[in-house]
C-alpha positions as CSV (number, residue, x, y, z in Angstrom):
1,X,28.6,-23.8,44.4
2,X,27.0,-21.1,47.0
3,X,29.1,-22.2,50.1
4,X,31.3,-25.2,51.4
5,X,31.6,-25.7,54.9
6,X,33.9,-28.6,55.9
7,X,34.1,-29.5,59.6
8,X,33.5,-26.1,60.5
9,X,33.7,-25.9,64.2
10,X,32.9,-22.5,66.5
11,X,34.4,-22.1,70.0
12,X,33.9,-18.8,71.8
13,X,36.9,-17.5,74.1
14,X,34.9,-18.4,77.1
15,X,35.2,-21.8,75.6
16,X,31.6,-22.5,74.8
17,X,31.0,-24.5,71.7
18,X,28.4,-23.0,69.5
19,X,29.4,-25.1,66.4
20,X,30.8,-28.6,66.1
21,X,32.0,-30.5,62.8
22,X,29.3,-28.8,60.5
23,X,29.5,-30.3,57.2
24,X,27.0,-28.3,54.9
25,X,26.7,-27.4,51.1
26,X,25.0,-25.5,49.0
27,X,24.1,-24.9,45.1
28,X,23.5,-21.6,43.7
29,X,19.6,-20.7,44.0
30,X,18.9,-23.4,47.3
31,X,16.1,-22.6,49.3
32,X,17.3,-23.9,52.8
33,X,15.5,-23.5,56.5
34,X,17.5,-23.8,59.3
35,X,15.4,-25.1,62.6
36,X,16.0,-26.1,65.6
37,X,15.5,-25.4,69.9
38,X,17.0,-22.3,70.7
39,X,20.5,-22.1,71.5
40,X,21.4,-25.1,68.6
41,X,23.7,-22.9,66.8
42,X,21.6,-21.4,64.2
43,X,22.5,-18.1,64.7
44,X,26.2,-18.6,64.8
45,X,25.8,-20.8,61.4
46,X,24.3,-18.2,59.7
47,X,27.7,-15.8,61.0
48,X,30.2,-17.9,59.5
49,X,28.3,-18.1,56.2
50,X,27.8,-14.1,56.2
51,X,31.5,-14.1,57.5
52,X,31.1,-12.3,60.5
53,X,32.3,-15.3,62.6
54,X,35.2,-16.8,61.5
55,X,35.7,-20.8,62.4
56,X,37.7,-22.3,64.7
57,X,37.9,-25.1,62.9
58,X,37.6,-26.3,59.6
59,X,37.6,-24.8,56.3
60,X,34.5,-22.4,54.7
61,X,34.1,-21.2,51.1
62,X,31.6,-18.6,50.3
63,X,30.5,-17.4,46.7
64,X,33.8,-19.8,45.5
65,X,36.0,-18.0,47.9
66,X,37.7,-19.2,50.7
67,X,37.5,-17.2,53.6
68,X,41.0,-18.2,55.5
69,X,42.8,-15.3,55.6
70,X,41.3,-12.8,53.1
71,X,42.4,-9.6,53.4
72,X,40.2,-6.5,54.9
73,X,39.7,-5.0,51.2
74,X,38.3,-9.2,49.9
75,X,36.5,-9.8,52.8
76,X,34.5,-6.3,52.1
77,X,34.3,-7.2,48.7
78,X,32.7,-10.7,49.8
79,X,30.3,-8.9,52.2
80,X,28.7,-7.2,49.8
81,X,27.7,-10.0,48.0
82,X,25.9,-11.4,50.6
83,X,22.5,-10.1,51.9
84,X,21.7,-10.6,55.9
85,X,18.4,-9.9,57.3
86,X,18.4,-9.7,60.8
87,X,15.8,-10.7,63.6
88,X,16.4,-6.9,65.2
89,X,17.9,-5.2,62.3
90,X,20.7,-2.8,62.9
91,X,19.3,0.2,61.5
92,X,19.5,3.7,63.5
93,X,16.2,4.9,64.7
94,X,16.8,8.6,63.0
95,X,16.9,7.4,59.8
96,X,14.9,7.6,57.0
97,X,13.3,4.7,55.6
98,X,14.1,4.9,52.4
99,X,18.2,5.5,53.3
100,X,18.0,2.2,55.1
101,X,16.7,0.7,51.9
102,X,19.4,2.4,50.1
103,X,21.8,1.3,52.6
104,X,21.4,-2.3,50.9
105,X,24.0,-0.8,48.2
106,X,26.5,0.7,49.9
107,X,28.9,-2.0,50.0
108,X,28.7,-2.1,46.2
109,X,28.6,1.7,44.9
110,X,32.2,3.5,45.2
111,X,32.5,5.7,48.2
112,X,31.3,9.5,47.2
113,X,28.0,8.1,45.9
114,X,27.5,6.1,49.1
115,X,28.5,9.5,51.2
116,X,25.8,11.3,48.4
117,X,23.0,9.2,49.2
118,X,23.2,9.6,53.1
119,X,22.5,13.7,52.3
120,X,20.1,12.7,49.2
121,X,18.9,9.4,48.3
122,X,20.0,8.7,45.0
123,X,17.2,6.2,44.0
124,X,14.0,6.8,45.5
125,X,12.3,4.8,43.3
126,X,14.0,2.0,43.4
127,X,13.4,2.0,47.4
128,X,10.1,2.8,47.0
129,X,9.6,-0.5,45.0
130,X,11.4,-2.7,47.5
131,X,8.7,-1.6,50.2
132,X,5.6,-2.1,48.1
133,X,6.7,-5.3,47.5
134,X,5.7,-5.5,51.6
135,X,3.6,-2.9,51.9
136,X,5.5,-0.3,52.9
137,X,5.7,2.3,50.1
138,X,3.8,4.5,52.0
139,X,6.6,5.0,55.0
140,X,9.2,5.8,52.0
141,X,10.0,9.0,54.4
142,X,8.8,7.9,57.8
143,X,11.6,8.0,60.5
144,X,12.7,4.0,61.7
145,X,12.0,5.1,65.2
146,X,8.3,5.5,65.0
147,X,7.5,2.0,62.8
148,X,6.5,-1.0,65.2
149,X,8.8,-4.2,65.4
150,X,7.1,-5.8,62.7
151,X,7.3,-2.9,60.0
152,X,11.2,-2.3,60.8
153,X,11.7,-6.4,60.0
154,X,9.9,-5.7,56.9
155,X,12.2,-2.5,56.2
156,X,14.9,-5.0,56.5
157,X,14.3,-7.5,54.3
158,X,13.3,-4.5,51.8
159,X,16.8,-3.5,52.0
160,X,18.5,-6.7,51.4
161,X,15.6,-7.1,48.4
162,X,17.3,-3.5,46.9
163,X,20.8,-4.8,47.6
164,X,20.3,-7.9,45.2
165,X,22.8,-9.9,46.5
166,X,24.3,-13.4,45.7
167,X,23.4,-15.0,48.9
168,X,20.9,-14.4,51.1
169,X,21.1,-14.8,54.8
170,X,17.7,-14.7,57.1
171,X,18.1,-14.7,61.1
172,X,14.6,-15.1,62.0
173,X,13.0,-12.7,59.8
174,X,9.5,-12.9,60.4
175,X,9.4,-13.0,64.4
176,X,7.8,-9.9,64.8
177,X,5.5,-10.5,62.6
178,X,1.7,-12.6,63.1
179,X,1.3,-15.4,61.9
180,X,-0.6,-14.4,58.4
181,X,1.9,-11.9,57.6
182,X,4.5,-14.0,58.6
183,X,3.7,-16.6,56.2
184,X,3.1,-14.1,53.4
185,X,6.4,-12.0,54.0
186,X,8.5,-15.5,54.2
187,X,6.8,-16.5,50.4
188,X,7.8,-13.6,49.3
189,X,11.8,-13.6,49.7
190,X,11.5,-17.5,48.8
191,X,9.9,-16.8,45.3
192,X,12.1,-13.2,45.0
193,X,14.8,-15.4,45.8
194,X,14.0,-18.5,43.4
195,X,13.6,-15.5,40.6
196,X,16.7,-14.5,40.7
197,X,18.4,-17.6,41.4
198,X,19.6,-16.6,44.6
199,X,20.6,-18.8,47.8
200,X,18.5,-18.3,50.4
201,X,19.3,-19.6,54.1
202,X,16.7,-18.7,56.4
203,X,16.7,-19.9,60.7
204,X,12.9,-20.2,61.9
205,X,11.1,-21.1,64.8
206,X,8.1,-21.7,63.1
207,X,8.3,-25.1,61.9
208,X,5.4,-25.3,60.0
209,X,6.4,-22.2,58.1
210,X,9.6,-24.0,57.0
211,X,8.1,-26.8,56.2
212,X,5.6,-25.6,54.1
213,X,7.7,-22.7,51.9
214,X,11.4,-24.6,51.6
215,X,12.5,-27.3,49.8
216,X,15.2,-28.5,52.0
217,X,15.3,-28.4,55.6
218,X,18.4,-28.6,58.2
219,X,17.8,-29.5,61.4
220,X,20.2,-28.1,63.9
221,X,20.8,-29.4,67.2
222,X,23.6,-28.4,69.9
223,X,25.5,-27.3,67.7
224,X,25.5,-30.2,65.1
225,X,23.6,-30.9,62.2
226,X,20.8,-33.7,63.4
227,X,19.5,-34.2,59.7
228,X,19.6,-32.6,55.9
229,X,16.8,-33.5,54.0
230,X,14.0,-32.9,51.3
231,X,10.9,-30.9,53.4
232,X,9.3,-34.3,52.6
233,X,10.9,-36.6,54.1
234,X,10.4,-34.3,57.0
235,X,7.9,-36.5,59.5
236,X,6.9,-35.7,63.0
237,X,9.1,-38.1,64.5
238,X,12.9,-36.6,63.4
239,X,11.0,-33.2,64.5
240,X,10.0,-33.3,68.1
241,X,13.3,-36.0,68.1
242,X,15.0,-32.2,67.4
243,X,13.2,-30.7,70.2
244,X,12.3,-33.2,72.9
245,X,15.9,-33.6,74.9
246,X,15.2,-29.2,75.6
247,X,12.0,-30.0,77.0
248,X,10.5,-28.0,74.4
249,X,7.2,-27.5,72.2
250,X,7.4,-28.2,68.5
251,X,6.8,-24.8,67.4
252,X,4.2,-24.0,64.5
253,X,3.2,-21.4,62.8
254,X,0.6,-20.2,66.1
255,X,4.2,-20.8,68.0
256,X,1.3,-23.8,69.7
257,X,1.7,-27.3,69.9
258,X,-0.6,-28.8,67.1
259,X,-3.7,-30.4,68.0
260,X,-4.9,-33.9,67.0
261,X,-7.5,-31.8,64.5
262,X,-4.8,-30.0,62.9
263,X,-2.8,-30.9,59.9
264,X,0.6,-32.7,60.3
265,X,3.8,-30.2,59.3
266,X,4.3,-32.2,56.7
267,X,1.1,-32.4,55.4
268,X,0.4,-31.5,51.4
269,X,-2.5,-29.4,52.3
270,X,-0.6,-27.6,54.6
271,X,2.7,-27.1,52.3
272,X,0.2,-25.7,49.8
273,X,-0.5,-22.7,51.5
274,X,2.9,-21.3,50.6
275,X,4.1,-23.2,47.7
């Protein structure tokens, strides 16, 4: 099993809920879209599966390890099994693109070849495949503070691509992106990720995109799971059910309501385009 999370609850210390009784499992290899309005708890799902929120309540196990009171040197060791892309990734603007690629195995080389590879990167071509897989190869060099939004997402999932971990975690990964890259980008970590047989948990705000390039969707809503099911079984009703009580839009793909002329989410045509 990927991860176990039994009642999991989430209280910050200013006593806001952000997760409540989450109950959620996961096989090796799982394709999984989180969705939901903004503010659900997506985000802070996707921390206590990467670890770096701990639950208030509950009991998590990640990669077949329980996470309740690992030490500093296990939780590391834990952390560097798992992959996070981030919506803004965390990567100084000085660097080098291809030493935030690198960066992807740091956790899991020893210390004086991590410390080598910030003065020299160690395995250029190994970065310079993980960006040609999205276009990139040719900012191998190119300093992160002069790529757009877009390009430094991309850099991003590059690195966790290098890093080749166990489980994949996605926060939004395509937001900077429009809406034909988007959909491309997000096809390619789901089939790199159904190569290699890793778990992939990926929050979204485009519906449509979820629907159409994972398997299983998880609808989250103030901070509780609203529904777990095949992208199938998926219909228009349980979504704008998800949406309607934040007065919100069901998001798509165009981040527009649909139109009567356009395909439903759940639509075989429209799942096509990325599966």
């Amino acid at each position: 099993m990927s991860f176990a999370l039994d009642g999991v609850g989430l209280t910050h210390a200013n006593g806001f809920v952000a997760l409540d009784s989450i109950s959620l499992r996961a096989e090796k290899g799982e394709r999984i879209a989180l969705i939901g309005p903004s503010g659900a708890g997506k985000t802070s799902l996707l921390a206590v599966l990467g670890t770096a929120l701990a639950p208030t309540a509950g009991q998590a196990r990640i990669l077949e390890t329980p996470t309740a009171g690992l030490s500093a040197g296990a939780l590391k060791a834990l952390r560097a099994r798992i992959g996070t892309v981030h919506q803004a990734p965390p990567i100084p603007g000085r660097q080098r693109v291809v030493t935030a690629v690198l960066a992807g195995k740091l956790g899991q080389w020893p210390a004086w070849k991590s410390l080598a590879s910030l003065l020299y990167p160690l395995d250029i071509g190994g970065a310079r495949e993980a960006l040609a897989r999205l276009d990139l190869a040719d900012k191998l060099f190119t300093r992160c503070d002069q790529l757009s939004g877009g390009q430094l997402q991309r850099v991003g999932i590059a690195r966790v691509l290098y890093q080749q971990p166990e489980l994949i975690l996605a926060d939004e990964p395509v937001s900077a992106l429009d809406p034909a890259l988007a959909l491309a980008t997000v096809r390619l970590l789901v089939e790199a990720a159904e190569h290699s047989g890793t778990t992939l948990v990926s929050s979204l705000h485009a519906v449509d995109l979820a629907l159409s390039c994972f398997p299983r969707i998880v609808g989250i809503k103030a901070g509780r799971i609203a529904f777990d099911l095949p992208a199938a079984e998926v219909n228009d009703a349980l979504l704008h059910e998800l949406y309607a009580s934040e007065g919100q839009t069901l998001p798509t793909l165009a981040s527009e309501p649909r139109s009567a002329a356009q395909p439903a989410a759940n639509d075989p045509a429209t799942r096509a385009a990325c599966c």
